[in-house]
N, C-alpha and C positions, 0 to 999 in steps of 0.2 A: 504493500500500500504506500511505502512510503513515496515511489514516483507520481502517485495521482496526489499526496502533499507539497511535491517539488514543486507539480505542473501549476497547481493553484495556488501555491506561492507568487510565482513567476505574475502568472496571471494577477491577481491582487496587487499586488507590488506597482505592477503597470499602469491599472484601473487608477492607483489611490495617489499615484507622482501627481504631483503642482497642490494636493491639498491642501488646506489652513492647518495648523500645524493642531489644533483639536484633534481631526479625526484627520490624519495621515498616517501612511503605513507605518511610524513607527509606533504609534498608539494599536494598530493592527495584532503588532510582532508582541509587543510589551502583555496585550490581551492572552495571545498565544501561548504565551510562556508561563505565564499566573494561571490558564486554566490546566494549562499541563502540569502542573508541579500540586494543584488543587488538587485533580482527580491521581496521581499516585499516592495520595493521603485518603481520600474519600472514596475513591475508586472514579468506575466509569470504563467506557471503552475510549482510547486513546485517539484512535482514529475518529472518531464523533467527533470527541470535543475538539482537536486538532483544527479539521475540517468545518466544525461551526463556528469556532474563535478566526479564521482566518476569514468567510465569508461573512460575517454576522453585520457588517457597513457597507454591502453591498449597494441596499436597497433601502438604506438610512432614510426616513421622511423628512431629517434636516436638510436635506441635499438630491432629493430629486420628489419632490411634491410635486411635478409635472405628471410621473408615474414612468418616465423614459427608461427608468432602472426596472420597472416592475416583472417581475420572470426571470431574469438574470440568473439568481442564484439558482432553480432546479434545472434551466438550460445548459447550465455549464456542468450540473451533477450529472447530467440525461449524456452529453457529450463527453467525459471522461470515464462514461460506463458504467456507471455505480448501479446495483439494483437498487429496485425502487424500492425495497424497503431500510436499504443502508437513507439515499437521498430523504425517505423521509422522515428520520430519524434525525438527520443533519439541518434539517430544516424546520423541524417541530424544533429544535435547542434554539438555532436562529430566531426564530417568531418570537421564543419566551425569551429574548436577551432585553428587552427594552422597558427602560424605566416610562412608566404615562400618565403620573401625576402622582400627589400624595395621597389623594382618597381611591386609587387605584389597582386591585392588588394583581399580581403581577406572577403567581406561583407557576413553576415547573414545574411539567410530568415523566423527567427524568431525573436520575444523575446527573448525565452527561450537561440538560440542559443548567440546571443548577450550580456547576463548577463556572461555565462558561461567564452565565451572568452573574455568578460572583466576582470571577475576573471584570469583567468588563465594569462592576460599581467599585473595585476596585482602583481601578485608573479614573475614573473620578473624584477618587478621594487623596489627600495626604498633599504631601508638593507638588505631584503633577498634577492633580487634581485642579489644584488653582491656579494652574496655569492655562491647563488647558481650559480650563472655565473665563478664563481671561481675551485667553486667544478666539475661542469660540464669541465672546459677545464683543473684540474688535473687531471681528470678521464681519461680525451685521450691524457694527454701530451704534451700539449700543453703550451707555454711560456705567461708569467702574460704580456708579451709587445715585440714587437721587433720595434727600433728605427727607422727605413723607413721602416715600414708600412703603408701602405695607405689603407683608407676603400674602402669597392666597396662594391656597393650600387644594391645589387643582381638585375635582371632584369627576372628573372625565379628561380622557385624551384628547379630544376635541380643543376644550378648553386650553388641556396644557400647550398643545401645539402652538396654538395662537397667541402665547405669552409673548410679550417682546419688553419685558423688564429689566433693570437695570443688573449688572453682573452679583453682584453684593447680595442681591433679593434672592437668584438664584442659588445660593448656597442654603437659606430658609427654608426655599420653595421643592429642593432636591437633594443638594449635597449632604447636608446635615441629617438626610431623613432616611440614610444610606445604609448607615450603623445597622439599625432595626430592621433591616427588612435587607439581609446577608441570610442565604440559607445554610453555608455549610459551616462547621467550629473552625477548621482549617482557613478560612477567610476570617471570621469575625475575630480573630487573633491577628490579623491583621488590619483588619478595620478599627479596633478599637481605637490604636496606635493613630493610626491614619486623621479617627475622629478625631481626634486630641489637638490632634497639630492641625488641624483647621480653626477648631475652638481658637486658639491661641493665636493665629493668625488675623481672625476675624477682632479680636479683642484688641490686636494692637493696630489695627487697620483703624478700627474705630477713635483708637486714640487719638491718632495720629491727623484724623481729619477734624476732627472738633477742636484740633488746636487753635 
């Protein structure tokens, strides 16, 4: 298996050149690696989570709401021959990676999916976390904070999609809401860490601007 990981390496790699540095291949590879080191602790089949950590921003709603990306990913499983019941295994873990709101739950019906989208609220949290949280809202223009702002605590997908609040809200509205809602122990031992040092981030941030 491992040449159909190469191929769609390759492939991926190609897809994700020129991206904002949020969701660029290295936040891809970074996913790949924490779901892989997840599931040798919690288990999982290796080649799933592999394969759905590498496609899981295929078909991102951040970045092709047109729907141009739509099919993508089981065209390319259908193309390097998978059967159909490996592709839909690989693509059940993709669907469940995305976070879509805080009143939104969000549970896997794998393993495999559950390492995955550990990994991936992972890389949202800790130092890269807020960076790439950074990167992502100068990418749309968006401002580092506006003074009465209030979070909202999305209650549907729809909703959250349609958010375009300031970066600072998005840690309220998402990142902080990350800790809780970690499925596997092997992650939330990293999350906790991760929490902390956002905490403390956001505390001296806050200082730092009411000076």
């Amino acid at each position: 298996m491992k040449h159909l990981v190469d191929k769609t390496e390759k492939m991926v790699r190609e897809r994700m050149s020129g991206m904002e540095g949020s969701h660029d291949y290295e936040h891809i590879d970074r996913v790949r690696k924490m779901a892989l080191f997840l599931a040798a602790r919690e288990g999982g089949d290796p080649f799933i989570v592999e394969m759905a950590a590498l496609l899981h921003d295929l078909e991102d709603w951040k970045y092709s709401g047109d729907g141009k990306e739509k099919g993508i990913t089981r065209e390319w499983l259908r193309r390097v021959g998978l059967s159909e019941d490996l592709a839909m295994k690989i693509t059940r873990a993709i669907q469940e990676v995305s976070y879509k709101g805080a009143g939104v739950p969000t549970p896997c019906s794998s393993i495999e999916g559950s390492v995955v989208q550990d990994a991936d609220r992972l890389d949202a949290m800790g130092a890269i976390g807020i960076a790439r949280a950074f990167a992502y809202g100068g990418s749309k223009g968006r401002p580092l904070y506006e003074p009465q702002e209030t979070p909202e605590l999305h209650s549907t997908f729809e909703s959250y999609k349609a958010n375009k609040g300031s970066t600072l809200n998005h840690f309220h509205e998402k990142l902080l809401l990350l800790k809780d809602r970690i499925n596997t122990a092997a992650a939330l031992e990293i999350a906790e860490e991760r929490h902390r040092f956002m905490l403390e981030f956001i505390e001296k941030f806050n200082q730092e601007r009411e000076l």
